[in-house]
N, C-alpha and C positions, 0 to 999 in steps of 0.2 A: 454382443456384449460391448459396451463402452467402459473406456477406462479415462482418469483426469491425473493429471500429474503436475505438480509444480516443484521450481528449486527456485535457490537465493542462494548467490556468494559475492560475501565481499569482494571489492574492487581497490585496487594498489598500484603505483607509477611502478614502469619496467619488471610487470606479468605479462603473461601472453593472452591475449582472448583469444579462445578458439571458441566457436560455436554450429552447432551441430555439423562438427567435424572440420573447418572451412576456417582456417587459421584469417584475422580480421586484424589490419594492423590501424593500432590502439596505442594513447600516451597509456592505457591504463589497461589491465587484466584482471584474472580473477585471482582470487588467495583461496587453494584448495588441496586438498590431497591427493586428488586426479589431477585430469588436466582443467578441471574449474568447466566443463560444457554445460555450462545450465540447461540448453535445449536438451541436449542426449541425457541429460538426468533427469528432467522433467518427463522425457518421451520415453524412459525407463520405468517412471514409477505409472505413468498411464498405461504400459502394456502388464504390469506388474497387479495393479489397482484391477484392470478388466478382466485380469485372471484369479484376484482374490489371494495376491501372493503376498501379500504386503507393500514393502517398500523397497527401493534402491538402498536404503542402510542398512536393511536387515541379511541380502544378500553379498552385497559389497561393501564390510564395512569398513569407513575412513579409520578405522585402529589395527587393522590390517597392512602390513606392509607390504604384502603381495598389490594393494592396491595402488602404493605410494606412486606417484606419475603416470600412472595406466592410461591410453587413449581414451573415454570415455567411448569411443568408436567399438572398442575391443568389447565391454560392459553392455551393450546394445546387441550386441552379435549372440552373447550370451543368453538374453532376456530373449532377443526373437528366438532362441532355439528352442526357449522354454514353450513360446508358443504354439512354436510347430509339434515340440514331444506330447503336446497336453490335445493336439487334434486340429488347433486353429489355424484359421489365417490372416496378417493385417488387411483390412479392409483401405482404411485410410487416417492419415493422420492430421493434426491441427494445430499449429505452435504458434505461439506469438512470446516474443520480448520485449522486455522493456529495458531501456536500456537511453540517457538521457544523449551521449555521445559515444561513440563515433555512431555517424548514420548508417543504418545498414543497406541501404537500397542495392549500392553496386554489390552485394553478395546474398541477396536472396535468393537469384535463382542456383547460384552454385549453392547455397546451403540447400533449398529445396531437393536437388540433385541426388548432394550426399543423403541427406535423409532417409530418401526412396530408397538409395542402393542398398543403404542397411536394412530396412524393411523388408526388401526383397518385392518393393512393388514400386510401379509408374509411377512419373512424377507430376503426372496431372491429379493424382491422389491424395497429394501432402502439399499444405499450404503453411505456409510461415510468413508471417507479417512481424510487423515491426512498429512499434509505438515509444514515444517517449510520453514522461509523466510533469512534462512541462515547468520542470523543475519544483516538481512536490516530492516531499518527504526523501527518504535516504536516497532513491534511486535517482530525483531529480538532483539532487547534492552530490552527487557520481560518485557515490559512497559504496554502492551497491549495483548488481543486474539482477532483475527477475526473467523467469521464462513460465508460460503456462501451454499447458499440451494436453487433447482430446484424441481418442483413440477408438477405433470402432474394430472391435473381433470378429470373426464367425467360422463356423467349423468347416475344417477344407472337406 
């Protein structure tokens, strides 16, 4: 089973970007009612998508004050248990951001890291890259980040 996931959150001076779990120091953050982790939102609605669960809104949702500042770490722990209760197991995962500054180079492999351990699988399984959009549209305007995430299941 494949699953696809994507998030968008605005971007604001003196937020914190964190991204898939792996705090990134930035003039600029996300504006959210978590903690703004586009990756771990994105990589929530693909494990969510591949199981036919809907969405990350529909389970967590931002009018929720249970939700207000939650790790999106925590929200991820959640969705893999869902997982595992329904039979499955992550196979491997695919993220990429967009995102015009800060560079992410020196934090891929720790965002990789973290990813996997949420998973509960190797980190030669989960790749995360990093793109900017060469200053097109909102994300190049450092208005915004995007993240997109591919997910593959199979039954343990």
């Amino acid at each position: 089973m494949v699953g696809f996931g994507y998030d968008v959150h605005r971007l604001a001076e003196g937020e914190r970007l964190v991204l898939g779990g792996v705090e990134i120091a930035s003039e600029k953050g996300t504006i959210a009612h978590s903690d703004g982790d586009v990756l771990l939102h994105a990589l929530c609605d693909a494990l969510l998508g591949a199981l036919g669960l809907g969405d990350i809104g529909e389970h967590f949702p931002d009018t929720d004050p249970a939700y207000r500042g939650i790790a999106s770490g925590r929200l991820v722990e959640r969705v893999v248990a869902m997982v595992q209760e329904r039979g499955y197991r992550i196979v491997n995962v695919d993220a990429t951001v967009v995102l015009q500054r800060p560079r992410l180079q020196p934090y891929k492999e720790a965002i990789r890291r973290s990813v996997a351990q949420l998973c509960g699988i190797p980190p030669e399984r989960v790749s995360v890259k990093a793109t900017t959009p060469e200053r097109l549209g909102f994300v190049g305007r450092e208005e915004g980040i995007q993240a997109f995430c591919v997910c593959e299941l199979q039954p343990r």
